[in-house]
C-alpha positions as CSV (number, residue, x, y, z in Angstrom):
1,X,38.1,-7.9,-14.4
2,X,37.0,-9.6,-11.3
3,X,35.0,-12.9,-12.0
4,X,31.1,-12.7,-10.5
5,X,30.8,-15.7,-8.3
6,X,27.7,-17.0,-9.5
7,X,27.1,-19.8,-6.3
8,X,26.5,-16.8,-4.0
9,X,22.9,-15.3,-3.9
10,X,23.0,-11.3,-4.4
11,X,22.4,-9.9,-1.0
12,X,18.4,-8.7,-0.9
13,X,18.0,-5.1,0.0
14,X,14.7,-3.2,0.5
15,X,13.6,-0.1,-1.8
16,X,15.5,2.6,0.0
17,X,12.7,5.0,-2.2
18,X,9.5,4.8,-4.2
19,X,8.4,7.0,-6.3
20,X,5.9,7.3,-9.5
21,X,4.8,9.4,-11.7
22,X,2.1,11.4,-11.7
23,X,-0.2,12.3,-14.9
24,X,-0.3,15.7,-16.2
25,X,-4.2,16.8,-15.7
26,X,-5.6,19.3,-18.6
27,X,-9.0,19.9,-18.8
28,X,-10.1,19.6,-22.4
29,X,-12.4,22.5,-24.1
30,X,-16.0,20.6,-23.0
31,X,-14.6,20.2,-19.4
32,X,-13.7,16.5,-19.5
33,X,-10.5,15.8,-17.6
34,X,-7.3,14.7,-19.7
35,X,-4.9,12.8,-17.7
36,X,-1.4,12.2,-19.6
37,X,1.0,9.8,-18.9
38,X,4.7,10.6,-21.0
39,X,6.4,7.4,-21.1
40,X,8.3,5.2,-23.2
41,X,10.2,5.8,-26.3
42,X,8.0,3.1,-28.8
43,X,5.7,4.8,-31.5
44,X,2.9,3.3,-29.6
45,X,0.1,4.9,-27.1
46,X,-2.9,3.6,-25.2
47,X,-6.1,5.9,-25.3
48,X,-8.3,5.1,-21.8
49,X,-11.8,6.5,-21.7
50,X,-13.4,5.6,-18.6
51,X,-17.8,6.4,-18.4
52,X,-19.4,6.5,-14.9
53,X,-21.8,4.0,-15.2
54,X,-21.4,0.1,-14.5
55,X,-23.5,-2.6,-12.6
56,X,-24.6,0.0,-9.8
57,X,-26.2,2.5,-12.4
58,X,-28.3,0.0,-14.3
59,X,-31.9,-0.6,-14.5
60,X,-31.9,-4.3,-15.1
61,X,-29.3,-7.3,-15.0
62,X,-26.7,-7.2,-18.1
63,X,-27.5,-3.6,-19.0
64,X,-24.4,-1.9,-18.1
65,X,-21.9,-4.4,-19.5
66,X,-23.6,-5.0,-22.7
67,X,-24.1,-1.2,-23.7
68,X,-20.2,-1.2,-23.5
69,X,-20.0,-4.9,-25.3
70,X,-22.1,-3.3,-28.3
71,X,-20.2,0.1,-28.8
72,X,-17.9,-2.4,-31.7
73,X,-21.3,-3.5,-33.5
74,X,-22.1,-0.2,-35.6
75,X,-22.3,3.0,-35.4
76,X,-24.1,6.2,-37.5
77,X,-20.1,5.8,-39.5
78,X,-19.6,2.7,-39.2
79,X,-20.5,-0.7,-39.5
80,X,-19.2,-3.3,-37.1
81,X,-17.6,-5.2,-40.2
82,X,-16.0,-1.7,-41.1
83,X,-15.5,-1.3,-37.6
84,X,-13.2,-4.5,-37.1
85,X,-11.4,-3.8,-40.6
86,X,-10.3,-0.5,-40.1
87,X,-8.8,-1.1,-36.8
88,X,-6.6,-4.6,-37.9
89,X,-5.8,-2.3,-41.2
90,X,-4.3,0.3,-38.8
91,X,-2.6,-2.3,-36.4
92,X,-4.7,-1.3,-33.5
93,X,-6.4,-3.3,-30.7
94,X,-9.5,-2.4,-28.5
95,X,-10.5,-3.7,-25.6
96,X,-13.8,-2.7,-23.9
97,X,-14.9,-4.0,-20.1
98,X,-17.1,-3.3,-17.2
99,X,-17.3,-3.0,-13.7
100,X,-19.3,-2.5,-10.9
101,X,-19.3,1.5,-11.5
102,X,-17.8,2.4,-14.5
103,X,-17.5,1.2,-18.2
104,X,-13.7,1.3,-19.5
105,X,-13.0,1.6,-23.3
106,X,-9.0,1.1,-24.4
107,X,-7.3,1.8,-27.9
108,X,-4.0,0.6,-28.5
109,X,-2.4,2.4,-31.2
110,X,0.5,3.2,-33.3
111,X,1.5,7.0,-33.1
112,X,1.5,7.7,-36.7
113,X,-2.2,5.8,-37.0
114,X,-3.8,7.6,-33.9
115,X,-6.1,10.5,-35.0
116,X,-7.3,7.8,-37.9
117,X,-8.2,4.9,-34.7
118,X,-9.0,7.4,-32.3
119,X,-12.0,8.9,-35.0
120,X,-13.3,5.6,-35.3
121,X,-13.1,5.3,-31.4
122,X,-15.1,8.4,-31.0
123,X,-18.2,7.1,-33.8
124,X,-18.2,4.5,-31.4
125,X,-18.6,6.2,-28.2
126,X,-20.6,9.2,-29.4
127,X,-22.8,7.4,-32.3
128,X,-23.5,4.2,-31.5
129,X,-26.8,2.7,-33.1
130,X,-26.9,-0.7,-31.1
131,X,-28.4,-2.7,-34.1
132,X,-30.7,-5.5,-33.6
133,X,-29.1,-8.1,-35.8
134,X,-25.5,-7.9,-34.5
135,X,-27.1,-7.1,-30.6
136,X,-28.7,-11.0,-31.3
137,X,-25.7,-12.5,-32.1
138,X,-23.7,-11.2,-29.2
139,X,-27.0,-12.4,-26.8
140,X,-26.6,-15.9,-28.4
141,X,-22.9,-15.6,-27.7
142,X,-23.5,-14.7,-24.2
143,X,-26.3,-17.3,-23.3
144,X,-24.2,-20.2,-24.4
145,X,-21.4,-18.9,-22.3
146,X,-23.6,-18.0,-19.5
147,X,-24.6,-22.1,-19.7
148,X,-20.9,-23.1,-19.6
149,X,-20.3,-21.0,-16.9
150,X,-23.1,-22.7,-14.8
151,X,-21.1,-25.7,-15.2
152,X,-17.5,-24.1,-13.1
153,X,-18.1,-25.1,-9.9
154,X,-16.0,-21.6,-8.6
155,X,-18.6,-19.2,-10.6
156,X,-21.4,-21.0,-9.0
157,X,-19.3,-20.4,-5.3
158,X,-18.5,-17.2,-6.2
159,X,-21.8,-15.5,-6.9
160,X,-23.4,-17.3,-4.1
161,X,-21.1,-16.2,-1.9
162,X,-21.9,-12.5,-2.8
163,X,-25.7,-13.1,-2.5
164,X,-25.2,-14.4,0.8
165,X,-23.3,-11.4,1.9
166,X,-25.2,-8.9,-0.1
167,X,-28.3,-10.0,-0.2
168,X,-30.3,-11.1,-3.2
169,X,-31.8,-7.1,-2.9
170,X,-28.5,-5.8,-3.4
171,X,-27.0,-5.1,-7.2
172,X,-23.4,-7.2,-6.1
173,X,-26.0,-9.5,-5.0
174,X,-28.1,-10.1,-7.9
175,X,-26.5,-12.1,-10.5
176,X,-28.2,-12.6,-14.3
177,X,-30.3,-15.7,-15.1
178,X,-30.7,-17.1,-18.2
179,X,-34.7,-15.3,-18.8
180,X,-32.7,-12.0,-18.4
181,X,-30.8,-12.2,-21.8
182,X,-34.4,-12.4,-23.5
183,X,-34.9,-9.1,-21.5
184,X,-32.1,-6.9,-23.1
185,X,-33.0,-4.9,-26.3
186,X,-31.7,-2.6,-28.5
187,X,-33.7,0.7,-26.8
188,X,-32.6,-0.6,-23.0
189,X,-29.0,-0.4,-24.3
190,X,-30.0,3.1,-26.3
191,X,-31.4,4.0,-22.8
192,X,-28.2,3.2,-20.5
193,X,-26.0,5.0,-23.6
194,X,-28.2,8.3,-23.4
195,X,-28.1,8.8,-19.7
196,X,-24.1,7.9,-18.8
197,X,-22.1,8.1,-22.3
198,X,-21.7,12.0,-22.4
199,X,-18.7,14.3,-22.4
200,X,-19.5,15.5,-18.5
201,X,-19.6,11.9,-17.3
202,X,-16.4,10.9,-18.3
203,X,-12.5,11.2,-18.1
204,X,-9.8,10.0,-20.2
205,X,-6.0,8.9,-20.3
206,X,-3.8,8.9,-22.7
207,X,-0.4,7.1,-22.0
208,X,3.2,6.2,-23.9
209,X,5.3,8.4,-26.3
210,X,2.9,11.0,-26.3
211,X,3.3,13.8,-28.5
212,X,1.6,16.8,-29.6
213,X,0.1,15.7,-32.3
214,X,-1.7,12.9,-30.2
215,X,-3.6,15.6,-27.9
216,X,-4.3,17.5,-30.4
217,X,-7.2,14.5,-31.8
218,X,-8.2,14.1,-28.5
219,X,-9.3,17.8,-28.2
220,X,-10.4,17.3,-31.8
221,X,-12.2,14.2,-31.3
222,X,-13.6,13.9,-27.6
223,X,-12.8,17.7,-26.3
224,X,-14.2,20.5,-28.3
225,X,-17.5,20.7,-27.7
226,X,-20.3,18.6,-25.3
227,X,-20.9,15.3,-26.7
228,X,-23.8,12.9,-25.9
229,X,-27.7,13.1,-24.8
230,X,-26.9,13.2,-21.7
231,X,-25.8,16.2,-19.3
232,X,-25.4,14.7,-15.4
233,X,-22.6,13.4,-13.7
234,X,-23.8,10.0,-12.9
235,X,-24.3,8.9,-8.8
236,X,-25.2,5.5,-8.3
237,X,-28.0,4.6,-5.9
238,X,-26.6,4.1,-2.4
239,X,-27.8,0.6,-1.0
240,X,-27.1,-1.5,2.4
241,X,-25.6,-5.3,2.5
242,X,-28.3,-7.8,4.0
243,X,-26.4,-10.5,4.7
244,X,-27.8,-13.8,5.1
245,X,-27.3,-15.8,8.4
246,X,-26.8,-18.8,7.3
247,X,-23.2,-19.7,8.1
248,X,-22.8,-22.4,5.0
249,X,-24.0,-22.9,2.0
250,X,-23.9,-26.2,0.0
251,X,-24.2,-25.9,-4.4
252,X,-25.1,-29.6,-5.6
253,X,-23.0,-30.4,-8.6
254,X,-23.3,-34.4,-9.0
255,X,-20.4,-34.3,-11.5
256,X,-17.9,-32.5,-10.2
257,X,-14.8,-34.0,-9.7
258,X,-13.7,-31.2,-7.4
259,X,-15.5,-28.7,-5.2
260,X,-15.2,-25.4,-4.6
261,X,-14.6,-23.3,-1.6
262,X,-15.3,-20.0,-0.9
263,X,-14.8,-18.3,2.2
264,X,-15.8,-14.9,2.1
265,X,-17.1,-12.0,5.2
266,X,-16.4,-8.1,5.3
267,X,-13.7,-6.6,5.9
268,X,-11.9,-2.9,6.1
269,X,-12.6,-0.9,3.0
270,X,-9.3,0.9,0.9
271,X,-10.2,4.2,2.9
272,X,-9.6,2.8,6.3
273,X,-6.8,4.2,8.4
274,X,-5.6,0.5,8.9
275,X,-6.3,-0.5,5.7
276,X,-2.7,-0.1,4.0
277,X,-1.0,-2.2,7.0
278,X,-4.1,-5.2,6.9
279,X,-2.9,-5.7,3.3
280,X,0.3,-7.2,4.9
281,X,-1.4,-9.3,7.1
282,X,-3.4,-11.0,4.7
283,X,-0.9,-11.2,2.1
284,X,1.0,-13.2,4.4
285,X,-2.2,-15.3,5.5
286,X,-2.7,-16.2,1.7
287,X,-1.8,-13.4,-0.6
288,X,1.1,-15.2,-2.3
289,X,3.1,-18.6,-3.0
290,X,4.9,-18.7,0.4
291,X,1.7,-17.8,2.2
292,X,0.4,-19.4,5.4
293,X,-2.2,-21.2,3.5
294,X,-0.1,-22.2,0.6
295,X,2.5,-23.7,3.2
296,X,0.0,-25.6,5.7
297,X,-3.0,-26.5,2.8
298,X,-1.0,-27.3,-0.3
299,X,2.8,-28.0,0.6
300,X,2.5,-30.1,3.7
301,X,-0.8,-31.8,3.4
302,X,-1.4,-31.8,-0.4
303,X,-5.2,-30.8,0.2
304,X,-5.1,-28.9,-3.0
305,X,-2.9,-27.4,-5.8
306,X,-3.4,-24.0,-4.9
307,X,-5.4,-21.8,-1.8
308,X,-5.5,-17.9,-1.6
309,X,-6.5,-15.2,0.2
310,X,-7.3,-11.6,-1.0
311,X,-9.6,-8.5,-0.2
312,X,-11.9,-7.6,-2.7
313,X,-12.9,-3.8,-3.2
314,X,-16.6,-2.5,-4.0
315,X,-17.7,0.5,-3.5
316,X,-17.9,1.4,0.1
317,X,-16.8,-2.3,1.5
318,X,-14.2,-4.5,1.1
319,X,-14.5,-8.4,1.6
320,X,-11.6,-11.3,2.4
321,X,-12.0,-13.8,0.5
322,X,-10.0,-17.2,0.8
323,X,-10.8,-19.3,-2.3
324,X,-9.6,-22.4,-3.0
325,X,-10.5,-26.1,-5.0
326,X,-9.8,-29.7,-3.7
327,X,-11.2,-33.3,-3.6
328,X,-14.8,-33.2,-2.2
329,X,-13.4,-35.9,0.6
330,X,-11.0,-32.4,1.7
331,X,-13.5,-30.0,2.3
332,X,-14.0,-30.3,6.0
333,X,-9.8,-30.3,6.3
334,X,-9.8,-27.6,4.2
335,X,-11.8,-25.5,6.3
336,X,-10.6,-26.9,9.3
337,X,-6.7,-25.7,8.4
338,X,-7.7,-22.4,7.3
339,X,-9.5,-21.4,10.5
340,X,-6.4,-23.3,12.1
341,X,-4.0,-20.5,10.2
342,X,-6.2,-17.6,11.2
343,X,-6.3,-18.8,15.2
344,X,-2.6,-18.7,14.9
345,X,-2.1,-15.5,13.2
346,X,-3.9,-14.2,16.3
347,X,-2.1,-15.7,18.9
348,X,1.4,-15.9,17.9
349,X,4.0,-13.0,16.6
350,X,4.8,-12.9,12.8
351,X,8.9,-13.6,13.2
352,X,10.7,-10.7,11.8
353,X,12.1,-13.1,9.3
354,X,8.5,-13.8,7.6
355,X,7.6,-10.5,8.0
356,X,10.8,-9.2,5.8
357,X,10.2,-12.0,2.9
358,X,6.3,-10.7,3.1
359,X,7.4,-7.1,2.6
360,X,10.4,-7.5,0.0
361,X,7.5,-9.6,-2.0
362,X,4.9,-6.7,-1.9
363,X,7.6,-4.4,-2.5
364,X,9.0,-6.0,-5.6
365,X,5.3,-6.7,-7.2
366,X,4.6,-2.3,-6.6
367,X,8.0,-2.3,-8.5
368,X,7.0,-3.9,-11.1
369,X,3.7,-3.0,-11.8
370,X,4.4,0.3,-12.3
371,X,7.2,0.4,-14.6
372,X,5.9,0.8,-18.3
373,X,3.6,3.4,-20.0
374,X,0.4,1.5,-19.9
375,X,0.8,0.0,-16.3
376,X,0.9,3.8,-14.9
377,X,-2.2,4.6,-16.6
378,X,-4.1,1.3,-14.9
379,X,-2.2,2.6,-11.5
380,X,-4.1,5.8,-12.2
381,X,-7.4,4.4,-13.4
382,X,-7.4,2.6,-10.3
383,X,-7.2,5.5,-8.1
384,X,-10.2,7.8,-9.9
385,X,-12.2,3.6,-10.4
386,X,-11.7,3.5,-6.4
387,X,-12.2,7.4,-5.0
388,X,-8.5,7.4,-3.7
389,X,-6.3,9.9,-2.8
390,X,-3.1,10.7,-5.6
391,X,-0.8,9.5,-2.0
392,X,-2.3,6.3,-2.3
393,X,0.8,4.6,-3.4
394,X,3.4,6.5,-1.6
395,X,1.3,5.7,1.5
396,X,1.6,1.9,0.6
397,X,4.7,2.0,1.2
398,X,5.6,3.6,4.2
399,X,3.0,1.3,5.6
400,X,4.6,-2.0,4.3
401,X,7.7,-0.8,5.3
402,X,7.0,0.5,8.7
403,X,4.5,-2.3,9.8
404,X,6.0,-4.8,13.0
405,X,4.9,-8.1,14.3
406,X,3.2,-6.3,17.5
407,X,0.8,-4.6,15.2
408,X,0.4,-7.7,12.9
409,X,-1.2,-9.2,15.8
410,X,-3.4,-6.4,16.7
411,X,-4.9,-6.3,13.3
412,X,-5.2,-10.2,13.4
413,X,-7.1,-10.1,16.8
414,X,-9.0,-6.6,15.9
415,X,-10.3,-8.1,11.9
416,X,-9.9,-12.1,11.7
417,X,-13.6,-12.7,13.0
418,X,-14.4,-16.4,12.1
419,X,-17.6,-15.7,13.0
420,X,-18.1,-13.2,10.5
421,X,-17.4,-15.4,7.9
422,X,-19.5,-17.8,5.4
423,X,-18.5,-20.6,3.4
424,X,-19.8,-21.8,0.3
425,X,-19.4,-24.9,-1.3
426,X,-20.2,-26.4,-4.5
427,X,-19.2,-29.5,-5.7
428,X,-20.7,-33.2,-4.7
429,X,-21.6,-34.1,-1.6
430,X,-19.2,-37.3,-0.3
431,X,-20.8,-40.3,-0.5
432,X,-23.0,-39.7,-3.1
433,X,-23.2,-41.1,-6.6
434,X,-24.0,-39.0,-9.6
C-alpha cells in the first residue's frame, strides 16, 4: 500500500458540478403548499411553517414578533406549562422567530413522536389564546433585555444606521422604544393572529427521513380543511427609503471602552442582473478572513480584532454594510483604511491568484451549507423568504465561477460610491472623560 505523504498539501480543485435538491411541492387539501425535502437516514424531521406577516405587515412596533413569541404561552388545549412538558416529554425542540416579512415556526422531532408534537404545534398555531399573565411576563422579559441592549454600542450603530438610510417614516427605520412595550396587549396580538395566521397565508416544509406516515399528520393536522379567521394572502404596504443627508452620525456612550462602526449605503438588490457576480466583489472586500479589510485593518495595523463586509437583503433593497469595533483613538484610521481598500478595488485588477482563493472559499461555504436535511429546507425557505427564482443557486455558481478581474473592476467602479455611504459611530468621543 503506498504510504500518503502527509508534508504535501492535497492539490485544490474547483467544483467541476453543483447540484441540489429540489423539494417535492404537493398542495395539501385547503390549498396550502407542502414542500418536502427526503433526506437523511436518522429517525428525525424538522417541520417549517412559514406565515406572511413580519415587521412590514404590523400596525405598531413589536407586534409582529411578539404574536409569534406568544404562540408557546397557551393555547384553547394547552397551557404553556403543558405546552413546554409535552414537548421535552417527546424529545422535541421548537424554535419560533421573525423577520421583516414573515413569522417562521420550527419543530424538531423524532419520527416515531411526530403526529403527537406536530398536534400540539397545530393548538399552537390555530388556537392560540395569548393570555395576559404569561403575555406580562414575556414583556418584562423583553424590557430588561431591550435595556441591556441599549447598553451594546453595535445595536445602538446598527439601528441608527438603518434610520438614517430609511428614514424614521419607514418600518426598517423605526425601531421600538421602551413606552412601546406598555403598548402591546393581549387583543393587538389577537388582532395581528386573526389577519395573517390562516391556512391561505402560509406554506410549509417538512425535511429529513420523511415517511408516509409523517405527511399523512400534516394533511391531518394543518391540510384538511381552511384554518384561521383570516382568508387573504397577506401584501405588505409598499413604502420609499428617505434617507437622511447627514453623512455621519455620532452615538455618545461615555463608557464605552470601544466604539462602534458602521458603514452602511444601498446597494444592488438579490434580483439584479449583476447581483450574483457583486457578491464576489465584496466577499473579497470583507466577506471573509482573508478579506481586504481583514488583511489591511486587522492583520497589518492591528486597528481591530475583526472588520467585515456584507450585503444585507430587505425587501426590494439591498444595503453593504462594513461593520467593525476598535479603540475610540482608531476610528478616523478605521475609516480612513476602509475607503483606502475601496479606492483600490477600483483602480487596480483583482490578480487571478486572489480571485481563485475568493471563489474556492464561496464555493466550499455553498458546499457545505447544503449538505444535510435541515440546511436544504433553510436553502429553500430562503428562496420563497426572498421572491427568488428555484435557479437561484445553480445561477450562483456559474457566476462565481465565470467572474474575471476585468469585470471585478467594473462592478467596483460602477457600485463602490463613497459618497453614497454613511457612517455611524457610537462609542466615546477621544478626549473626553466619562
Amino acid at each position: 500500500m503506498m504510504e500518503l505523504d502527509r508534508t504535501i498539501a492535497p492539490e485544490i480543485q474547483q467544483i467541476s458540478h453543483f447540484s441540489i435538491m429540489q423539494p417535492e411541492r404537493l398542495i395539501l387539501t385547503n390549498g396550502m403548499p407542502l414542500n418536502i425535502l427526503r433526506a437523511g437516514s436518522e429517525e428525525v424531521v424538522r417541520f417549517d411553517l412559514l406565515v406572511k406577516g413580519g415587521q412590514l405587515h404590523q400596525t405598531q412596533p413589536l407586534q409582529a414578533v411578539l404574536t409569534n413569541r406568544m404562540l408557546r404561552e397557551g393555547t384553547r388545549s394547552f397551557t404553556s406549562t403543558e405546552i413546554a412538558e409535552r414537548l421535552d416529554y417527546y424529545g422535541a425542540w421548537l424554535d419560533l422567530s421573525s423577520s421583516v416579512s414573515h413569522g417562521y415556526i420550527s419543530l424538531y422531532s423524532l419520527n416515531k413522536y411526530f403526529p403527537q408534537t406536530l398536534r400540539i404545534l397545530a393548538s399552537m398555531v390555530q388556537e392560540a389564546v395569548f393570555p395576559e399573565k404569561e403575555l406580562n411576563t414575556v414583556l418584562e422579559a423583553n424590557k430588561h433585555q431591550f435595556l441591556v441592549n441599549n447598553e451594546r454600542v453595535d445595536v445602538l450603530a446598527r439601528k441608527q444606521l438603518n434610520r438614517s438610510l430609511f428614514g424614521p417614516g419607514h418600518p426598517l427605520g423605526r425601531y421600538a422604544v421602551f413606552e412601546d412595550y406598555d403598548k402591546i396587549t393581549s387583543e393587538v396580538l389577537r388582532q395581528f393572529h386573526e389577519t395573517h395566521y390562516h391556512s391561505g397565508n402560509c406554506s410549509a416544509y417538512i425535511s429529513g427521513n420523511v415517511t408516509p406516515e409523517i405527511i399523512r399528520a400534516i394533511e391531518e393536522n394543518f391540510g384538511n380543511g381552511h384554518w384561521g379567521k383570516g382568508t387573504v394572502i397577506s401584501q405588505a404596504p409598499c413604502y420609499s427609503p428617505e434617507p437622511e443627508s447627514q453623512k455621519r452620525v455620532f452615538i455618545e456612550k461615555g463608557n464605552a471602552m470601544q466604539s462602534s462602526i458602521k458603514i452602511g449605503g444601498f446597494t444592488l438588490g438579490k434580483r439584479h442582473p449583476d447581483a450574483l457576480k457583486y457578491k464576489v466583489l465584496v466577499t473579497l472586500f470583507g466577506g471573509y478572513f482573508g478579506s481586504r479589510l481583514m488583511s489591511n485593518i486587522r492583520e497589518e495595523k492591528g486597528y481591530t480584532y475583526g472588520i467585515g463586509a456584507g450585503i444585507v437583503s430587505y425587501p426590494g433593497n439591498g444595503i453593504l454594510i462594513i461593520s467593525t469595533e476598535a479603540g475610540n483613538e482608531y476610528i478616523e484610521p478605521v475609516i480612513t483604511e476602509v475607503y483606502h481598500e475601496m479606492d483600490r478595488l477600483c483602480e487596480e485588477k483583482v490578480s487571478q491568484q486572489e480571485l481563485t482563493m475568493v471563489k474556492n472559499y464561496i464555493l466550499g461555504d455553498m458546499c457545505r451549507s447544503y449538505e444535510s436535511a435541515f440546511s436544504l429546507a433553510d436553502a429553500w425557505i430562503y428562496i420563497e423568504s426572498e421572491g427568488l427564482d428555484n435557479d437561484f443557486y445553480t445561477r450562483s455558481v456559474d457566476a462565481v465561477k465565470a467572474v474575471t478581474p476585468d469585470e471585478l473592476l467594473e462592478l467596483a467602479q460602477k457600485y463602490f460610491c463613497k459618497e453614497n455611504l454613511i457612517e455611524v459611530v457610537a462609542g466615546k468621543k477621544v478626549g473626553t472623560d466619562e
